[in-house]
ROGUKE-504252 format. One record per residue (C-alpha): x, y, z; chain. Coordinates in steps of 0.05 Angstrom, whole numbers. Layout:
REC       px       py       pz   mol
REC        X        Y        Z     A
...
END
This chain:
REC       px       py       pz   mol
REC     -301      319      188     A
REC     -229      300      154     A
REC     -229      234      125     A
REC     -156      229      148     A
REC     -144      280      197     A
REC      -78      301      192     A
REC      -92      366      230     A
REC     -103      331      293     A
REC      -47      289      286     A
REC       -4      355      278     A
REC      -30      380      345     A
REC      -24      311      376     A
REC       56      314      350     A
REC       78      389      340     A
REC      118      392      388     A
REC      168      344      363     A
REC      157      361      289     A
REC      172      433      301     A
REC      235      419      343     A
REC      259      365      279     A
REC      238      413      230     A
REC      289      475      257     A
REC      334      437      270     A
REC      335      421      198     A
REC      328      490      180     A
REC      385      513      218     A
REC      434      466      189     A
REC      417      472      121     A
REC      431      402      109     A
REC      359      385       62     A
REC      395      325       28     A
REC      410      262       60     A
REC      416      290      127     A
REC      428      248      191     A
REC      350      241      200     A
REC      353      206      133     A
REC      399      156      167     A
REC      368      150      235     A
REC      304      143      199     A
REC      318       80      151     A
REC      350       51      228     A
REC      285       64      267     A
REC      246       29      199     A
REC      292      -31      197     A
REC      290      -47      263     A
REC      208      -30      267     A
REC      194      -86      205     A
REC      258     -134      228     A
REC      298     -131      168     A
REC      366     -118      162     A
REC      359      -67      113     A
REC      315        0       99     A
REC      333       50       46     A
REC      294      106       36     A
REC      272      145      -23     A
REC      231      203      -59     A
REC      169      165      -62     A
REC      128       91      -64     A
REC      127       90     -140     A
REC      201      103     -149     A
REC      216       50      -94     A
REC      169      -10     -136     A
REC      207       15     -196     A
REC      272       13     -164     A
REC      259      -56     -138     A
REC      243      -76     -213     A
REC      301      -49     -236     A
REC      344      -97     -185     A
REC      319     -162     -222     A
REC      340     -131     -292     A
REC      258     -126     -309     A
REC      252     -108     -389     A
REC      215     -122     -451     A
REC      184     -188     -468     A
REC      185     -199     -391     A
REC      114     -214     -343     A
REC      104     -189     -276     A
REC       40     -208     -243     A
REC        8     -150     -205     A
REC      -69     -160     -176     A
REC     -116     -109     -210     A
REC     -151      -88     -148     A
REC     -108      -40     -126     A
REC      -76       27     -141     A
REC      -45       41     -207     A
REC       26       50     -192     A
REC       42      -26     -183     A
REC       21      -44     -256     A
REC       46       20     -284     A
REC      119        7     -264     A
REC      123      -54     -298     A
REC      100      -17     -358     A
REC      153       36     -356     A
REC      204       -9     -351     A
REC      180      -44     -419     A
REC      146     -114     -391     A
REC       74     -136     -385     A
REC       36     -131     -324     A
REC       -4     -203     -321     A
REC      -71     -179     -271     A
REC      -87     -224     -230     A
REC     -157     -226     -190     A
REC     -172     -220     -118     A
REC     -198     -249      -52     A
REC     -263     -224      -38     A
REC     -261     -225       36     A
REC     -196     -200       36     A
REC     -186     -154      -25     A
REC     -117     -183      -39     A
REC      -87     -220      -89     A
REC     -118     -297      -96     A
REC      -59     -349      -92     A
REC     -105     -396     -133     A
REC     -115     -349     -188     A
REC      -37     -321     -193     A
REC      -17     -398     -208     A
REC      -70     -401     -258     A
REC      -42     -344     -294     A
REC       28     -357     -290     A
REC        6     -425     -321     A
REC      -21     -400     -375     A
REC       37     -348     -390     A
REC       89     -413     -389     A
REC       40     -448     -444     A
REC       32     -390     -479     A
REC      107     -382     -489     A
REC      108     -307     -510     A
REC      130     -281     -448     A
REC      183     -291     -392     A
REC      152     -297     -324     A
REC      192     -264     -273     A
REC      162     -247     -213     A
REC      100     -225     -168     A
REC       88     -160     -143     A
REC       37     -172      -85     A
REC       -1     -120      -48     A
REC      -23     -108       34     A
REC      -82      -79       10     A
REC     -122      -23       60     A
REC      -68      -38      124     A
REC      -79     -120      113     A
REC      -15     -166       87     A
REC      -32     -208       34     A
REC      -36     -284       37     A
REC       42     -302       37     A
REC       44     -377       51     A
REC        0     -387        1     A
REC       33     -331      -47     A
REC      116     -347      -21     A
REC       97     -430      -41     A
REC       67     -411     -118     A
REC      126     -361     -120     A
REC      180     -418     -102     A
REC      150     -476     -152     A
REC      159     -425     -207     A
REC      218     -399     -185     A
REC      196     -327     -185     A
REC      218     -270     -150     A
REC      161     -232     -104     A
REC      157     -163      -92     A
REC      115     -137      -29     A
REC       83      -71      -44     A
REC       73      -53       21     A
REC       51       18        9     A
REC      -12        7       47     A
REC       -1      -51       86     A
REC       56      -15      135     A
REC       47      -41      210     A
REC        4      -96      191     A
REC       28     -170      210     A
REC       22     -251      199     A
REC       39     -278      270     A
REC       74     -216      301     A
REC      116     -209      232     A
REC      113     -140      208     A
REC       93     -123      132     A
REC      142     -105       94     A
REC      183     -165      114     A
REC      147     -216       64     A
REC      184     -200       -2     A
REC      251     -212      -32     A
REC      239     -136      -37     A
REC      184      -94        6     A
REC      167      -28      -11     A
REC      127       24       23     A
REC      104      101        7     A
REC      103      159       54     A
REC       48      193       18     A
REC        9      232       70     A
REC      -43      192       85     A
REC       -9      124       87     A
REC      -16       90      161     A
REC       53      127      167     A
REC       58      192      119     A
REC      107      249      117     A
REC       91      322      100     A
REC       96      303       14     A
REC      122      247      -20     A
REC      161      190        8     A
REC      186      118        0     A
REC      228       63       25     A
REC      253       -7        9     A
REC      268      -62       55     A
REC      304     -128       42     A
REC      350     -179       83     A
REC      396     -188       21     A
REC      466     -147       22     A
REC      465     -151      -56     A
REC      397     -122      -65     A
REC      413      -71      -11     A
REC      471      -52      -52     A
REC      437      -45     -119     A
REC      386       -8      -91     A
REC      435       36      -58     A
REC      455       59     -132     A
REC      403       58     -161     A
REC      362      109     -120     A
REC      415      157     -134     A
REC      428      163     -212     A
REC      463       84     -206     A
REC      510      108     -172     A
REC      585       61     -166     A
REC      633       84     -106     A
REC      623      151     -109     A
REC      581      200     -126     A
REC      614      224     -198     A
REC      625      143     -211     A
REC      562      121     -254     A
REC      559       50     -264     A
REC      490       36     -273     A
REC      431       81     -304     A
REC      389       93     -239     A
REC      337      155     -216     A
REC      350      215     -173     A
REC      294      187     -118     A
REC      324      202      -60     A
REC      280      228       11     A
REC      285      295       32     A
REC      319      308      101     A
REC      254      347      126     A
REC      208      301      100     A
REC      247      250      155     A
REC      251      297      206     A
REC      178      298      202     A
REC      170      222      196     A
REC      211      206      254     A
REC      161      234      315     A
REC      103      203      280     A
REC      133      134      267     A
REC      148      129      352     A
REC       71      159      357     A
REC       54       93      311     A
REC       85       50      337     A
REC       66       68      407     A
REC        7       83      406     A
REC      -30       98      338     A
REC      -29       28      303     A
REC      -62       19      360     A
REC     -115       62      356     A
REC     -128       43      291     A
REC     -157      -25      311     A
REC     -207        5      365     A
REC     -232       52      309     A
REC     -240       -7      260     A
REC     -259      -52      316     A
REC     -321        6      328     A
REC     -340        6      257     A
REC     -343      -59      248     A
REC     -388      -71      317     A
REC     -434      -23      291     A
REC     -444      -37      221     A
REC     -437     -123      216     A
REC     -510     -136      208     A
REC     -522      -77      153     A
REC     -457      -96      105     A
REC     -404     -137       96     A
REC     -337     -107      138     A
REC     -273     -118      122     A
REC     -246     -190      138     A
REC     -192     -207      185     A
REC     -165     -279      184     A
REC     -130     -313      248     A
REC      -57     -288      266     A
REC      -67     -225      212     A
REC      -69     -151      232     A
REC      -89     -105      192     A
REC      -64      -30      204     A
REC     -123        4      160     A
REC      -97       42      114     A
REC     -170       40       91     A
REC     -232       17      126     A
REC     -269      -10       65     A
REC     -339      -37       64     A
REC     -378      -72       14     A
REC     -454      -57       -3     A
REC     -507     -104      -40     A
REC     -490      -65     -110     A
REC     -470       -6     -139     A
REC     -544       30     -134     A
REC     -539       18      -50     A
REC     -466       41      -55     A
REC     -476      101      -90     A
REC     -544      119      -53     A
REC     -502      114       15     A
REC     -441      160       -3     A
REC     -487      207      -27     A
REC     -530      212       34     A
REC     -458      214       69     A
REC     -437      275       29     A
REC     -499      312       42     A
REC     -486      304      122     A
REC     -410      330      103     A
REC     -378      261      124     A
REC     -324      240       72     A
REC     -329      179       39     A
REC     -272      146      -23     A
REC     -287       92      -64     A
REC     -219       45      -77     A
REC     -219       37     -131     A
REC     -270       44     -185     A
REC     -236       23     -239     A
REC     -199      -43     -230     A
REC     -123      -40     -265     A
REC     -147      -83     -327     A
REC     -204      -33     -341     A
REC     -151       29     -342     A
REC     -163       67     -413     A
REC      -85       55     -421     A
REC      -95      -19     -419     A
REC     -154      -22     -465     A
REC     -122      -69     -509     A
REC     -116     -127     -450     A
REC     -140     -189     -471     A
REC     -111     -231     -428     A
REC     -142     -278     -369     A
REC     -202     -224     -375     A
REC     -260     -289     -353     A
REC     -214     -296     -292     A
REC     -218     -223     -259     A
REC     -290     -211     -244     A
REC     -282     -206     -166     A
REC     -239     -144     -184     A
REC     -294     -118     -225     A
REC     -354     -140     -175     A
REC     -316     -101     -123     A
REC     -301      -45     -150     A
REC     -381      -39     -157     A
REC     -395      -42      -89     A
REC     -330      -24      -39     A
REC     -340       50       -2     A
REC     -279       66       46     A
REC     -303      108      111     A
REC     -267      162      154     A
REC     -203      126      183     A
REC     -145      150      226     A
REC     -119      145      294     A
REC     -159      216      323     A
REC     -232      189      306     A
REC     -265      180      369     A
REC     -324      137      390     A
REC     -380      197      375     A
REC     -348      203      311     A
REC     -351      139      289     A
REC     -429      124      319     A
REC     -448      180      278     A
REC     -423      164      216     A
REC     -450       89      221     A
REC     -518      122      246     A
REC     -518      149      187     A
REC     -509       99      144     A
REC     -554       54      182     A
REC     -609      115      167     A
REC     -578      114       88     A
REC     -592       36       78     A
REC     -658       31      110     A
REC     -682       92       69     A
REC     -653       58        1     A
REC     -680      -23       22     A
REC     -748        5       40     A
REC     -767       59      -22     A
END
């Protein structure tokens, strides 16, 4: 059993891979080819903004996004600390301070309540410069953006959607990656929408933003291409890489995001009275990046993924190390008493077998099994 089967989504898809691929091939053109541009048209017009750029990869397009507000030392960009490393680490590179911020439990993103409290505490503190949010979809679902956009505005902050996970999720039929000044999203492979390596993209309604990022994904580039006017990255996508992405974006959005919900919709059927399944408010979809569960404690968690392993059914555990626990950040001292839902999760989450191919034997076995698991572990 894959825990993302990409294989069958190959087979599902060759067809039209194959034919994108050659044609590729054949004309030679790997770098910025014309399925670069119909790709960032087909993205735009999927999450209703008016622009997408593309670009090498998710990390690059956070960073790049940072680099549009002018982010540097002495700066503070709050980032939650449940989540994956790359959205704190970009602030680092660029010289500011990542501010973590903890999480809803039911919903694993970023708690409005608790982002206000620390951006308080940085304006009384006076020894940095707030500047903006970076919020994350976390495992397919958006994060809380009336609540987030309102603390955002009275602070006058910019916000950042890291939408690396979150892509074809939704707040009342508005897509994710449509909530930020800036959205970003990754291509890694098994993102709800992954290419064949690394990929990214950006998406904003703002022409000046679209502009900057324009440069600065290709060495901050001014008119043209020997006209440096800005110091930028070489982060642009590859042409195959879009070939590749273009077949499985019309399979998503036709019929794979889908899919997705009767597979979580299964899960969560099956396993409600045994653990705690992921949370989906009213008017929110999620497009489950992850399927993430949360046990009693770490002992149950533990006993259950091992059990899993033993009947060869892949398990991950996102993530087991909040951001603020990270050996680089071992001097962090800041806000510590106000991040223990990070920690408490990160104790007890276990992410299950999740893509649009899993079918309804599939998924009864694996919650059988897990049933068996708990039972076993609450009864020795």
């Amino acid at each position: 059993m894959e825990f993302i089967d990409l294989k069958k989504q190959y087979q599902a898809l060759k067809k039209d891979i194959d034919k994108n691929i050659k044609c590729v091939l054949e004309n030679s053109n790997f770098i910025m080819g014309n399925f670069v541009k119909d790709l960032e048209k087909e993205l735009a017009d999927y999450v209703g903004t008016k622009y997408a750029v593309t670009c090498a990869n998710g990390t690059d397009a956070l960073q790049i996004a940072l680099m549009c507000y002018n982010i540097k030392p002495n700066d503070a960009v709050f980032v939650p600390s449940f989540t994956f490393f790359s959205t704190a680490e970009v602030v680092s590179i660029l010289g500011a301070t990542p501010i973590f911020v903890d999480c809803d439990e039911k919903t694993f993103n970023m708690d409005a309540e608790k982002l206000e409290k620390a951006i308080k505490e940085v304006v009384e503190e006076k020894k940095l410069n707030p500047r903006g949010v970076i919020a994350v979809d976390l495992f397919g679902l958006p994060a809380d953006y009336g609540k987030i956009k309102e603390v955002v505005k009275k602070y006058g902050l910019f916000l950042i959607e890291d939408g690396a996970q979150g892509f074809g999720g939704s707040i009342k039929n508005k897509k994710a990656c449509s909530f930020g000044d800036i959205a970003t999203t990754s291509f890694f492979p098994a993102k709800p929408l992954g290419c064949y390596g690394d990929g990214g993209a950006l998406f904003t309604d703002n022409e000046e933003m679209h502009n900057l990022i324009l440069s600065y994904r290709i060495h901050g580039k001014g008119e043209f291409k020997y006209d440096n006017v800005r110091i930028g990255l070489n982060s642009r996508l590859d042409t195959l890489q879009a070939a590749v992405l273009l077949p499985k974006l019309k399979a998503f959005r036709e019929y794979e995001l889908e899919e997705r919900q009767k597979v979580a919709k299964m899960y969560s059927e099956k396993l409600n009275n045994y653990v705690k399944v992921p949370v989906i408010p009213n008017n929110y979809v999620s497009s489950y990046a992850q399927y993430t569960i949360i046990f009693e404690n770490e002992e149950e968690r533990d006993y259950v993924k091992d059990y899993l392993h033993k009947e060869d059914i892949p398990t991950n555990i996102y993530y087991p190390k909040p951001l603020h626990k990270q050996t680089v950040y071992k001097d962090y001292d800041f806000n510590l008493s106000d991040l223990s839902v990070s920690e408490y999760l990160s104790k007890r989450v276990l992410s299950l077998p999740m893509h649009p191919y899993l079918d309804e034997e599939a998924v009864t076995n694996i919650c059988n099994h897990i049933i068996k698991a708990l039972e076993e572990f609450r009864h020795e």
